[in-house]
C-alpha positions in Angstrom: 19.4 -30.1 8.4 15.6 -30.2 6.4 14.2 -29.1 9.4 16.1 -25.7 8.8 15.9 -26.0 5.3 12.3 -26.3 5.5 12.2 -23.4 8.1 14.1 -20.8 6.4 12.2 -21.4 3.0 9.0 -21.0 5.3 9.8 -17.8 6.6 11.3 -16.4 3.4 7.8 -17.0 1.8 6.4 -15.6 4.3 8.6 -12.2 4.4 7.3 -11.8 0.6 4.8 -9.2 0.4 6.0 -7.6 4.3 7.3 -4.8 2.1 5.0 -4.3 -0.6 2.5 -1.2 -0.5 -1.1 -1.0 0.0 -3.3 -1.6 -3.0 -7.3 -0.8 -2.5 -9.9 -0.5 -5.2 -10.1 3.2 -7.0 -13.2 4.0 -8.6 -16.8 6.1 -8.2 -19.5 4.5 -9.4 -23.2 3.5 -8.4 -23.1 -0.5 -9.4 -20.7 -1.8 -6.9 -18.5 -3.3 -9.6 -15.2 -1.0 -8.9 -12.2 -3.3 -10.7 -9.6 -0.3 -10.7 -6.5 -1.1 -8.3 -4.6 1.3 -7.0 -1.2 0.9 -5.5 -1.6 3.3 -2.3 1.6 5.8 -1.5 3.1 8.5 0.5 1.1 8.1 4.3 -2.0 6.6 2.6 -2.0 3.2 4.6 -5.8 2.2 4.4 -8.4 1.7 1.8 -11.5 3.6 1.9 -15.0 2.8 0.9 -17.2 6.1 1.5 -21.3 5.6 0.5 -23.3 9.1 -0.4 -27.2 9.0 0.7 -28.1 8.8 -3.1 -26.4 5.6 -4.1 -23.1 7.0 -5.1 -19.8 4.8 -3.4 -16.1 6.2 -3.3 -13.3 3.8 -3.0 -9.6 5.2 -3.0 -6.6 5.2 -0.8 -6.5 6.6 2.1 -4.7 7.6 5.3 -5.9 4.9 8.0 -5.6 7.9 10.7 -8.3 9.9 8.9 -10.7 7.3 8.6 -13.2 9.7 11.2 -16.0 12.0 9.9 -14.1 15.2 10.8 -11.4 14.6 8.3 -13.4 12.7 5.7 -16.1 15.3 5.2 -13.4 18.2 4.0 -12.2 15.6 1.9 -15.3 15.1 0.4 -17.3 18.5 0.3 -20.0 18.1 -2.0 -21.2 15.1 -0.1 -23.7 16.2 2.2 -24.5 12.6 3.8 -22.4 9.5 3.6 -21.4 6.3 5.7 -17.9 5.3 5.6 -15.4 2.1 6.3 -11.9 1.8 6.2 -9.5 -0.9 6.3 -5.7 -1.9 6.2 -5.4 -4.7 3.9 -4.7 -5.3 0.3 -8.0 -4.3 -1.6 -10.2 -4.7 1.1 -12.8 -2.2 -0.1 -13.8 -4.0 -2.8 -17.6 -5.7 -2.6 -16.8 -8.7 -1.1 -14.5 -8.9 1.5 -11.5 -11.2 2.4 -9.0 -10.9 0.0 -5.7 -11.5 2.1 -2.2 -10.4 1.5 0.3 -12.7 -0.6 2.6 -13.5 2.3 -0.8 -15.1 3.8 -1.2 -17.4 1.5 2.4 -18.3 0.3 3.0 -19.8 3.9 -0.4 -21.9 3.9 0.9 -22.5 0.5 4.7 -23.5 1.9 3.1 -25.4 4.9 0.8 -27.5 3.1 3.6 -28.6 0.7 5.9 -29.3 3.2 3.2 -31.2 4.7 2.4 -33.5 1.8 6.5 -33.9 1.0 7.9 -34.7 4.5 
C-alpha cells in the first residue's frame, strides 16, 4: 500500500506544470540583463532570442514553427542582419541557460524525499 501511495504522489507532482503555458523572457535591450517574463499564448509555443549586427537582442514569445529566417525577418523588418535561437522551455532565452520546468524539479524533489523517508 506505500508503494502506491508513494507512486501516485510521484506522478501527481509530476503532472504539475504539464498544463501550464510557456513563459520566456520579453524585453529589447543591449546589456543582456532582460528580467521581464512573459506568460506566452494563443500558438506561441517557443521563446525567441533574435541578435541585430549592432548589439541590439530581442527576446519574446514566439511560434516554435517560425523559428526560420523566412518568417522571422517579416517579423522583424527594420533589422537588416541578425542571428536567432529558439527554444521550447520555460524561459529559456534568458542569458544563461537551463532553467527547467516545475514538474522537473518537483519529482527530483518527491524522489529524493521518498528516498531519505523510506
Amino acid at each position: 500500500m506505500k508503494a502506491i501511495v508513494q507512486v501516485s504522489v510521484v506522478v501527481l507532482l509530476a503532472l504539475i506544470g504539464l498544463g501550464s503555458a510557456l513563459e520566456c523572457y520579453s524585453c529589447v535591450d543591449y546589456t543582456g540583463g532582460c528580467n521581464t517574463v512573459k506568460t506566452c499564448s494563443g500558438q506561441n509555443d517557443g521563446c525567441l532570442t533574435l541578435k541585430e549586427r549592432n548589439g541590439r537582442i530581442f527576446r519574446q514569445c514566439v511560434r516554435f514553427s517560425d523559428c526560420h529566417t523566412s518568417h522571422l525577418a517579416p517579423m522583424f523588418p527594420n533589422v537588416a542582419s541578425f542571428t536567432y535561437s529558439c527554444c521550447e522551455s520555460d524561459l529559456c532565452n534568458g542569458a544563461s541557460v537551463g532553467a527547467g520546468r516545475t514538474s522537473a524539479i518537483a519529482l527530483i524533489l518527491s524522489l529524493a524525499l521518498f528516498w531519505c523517508i523510506f
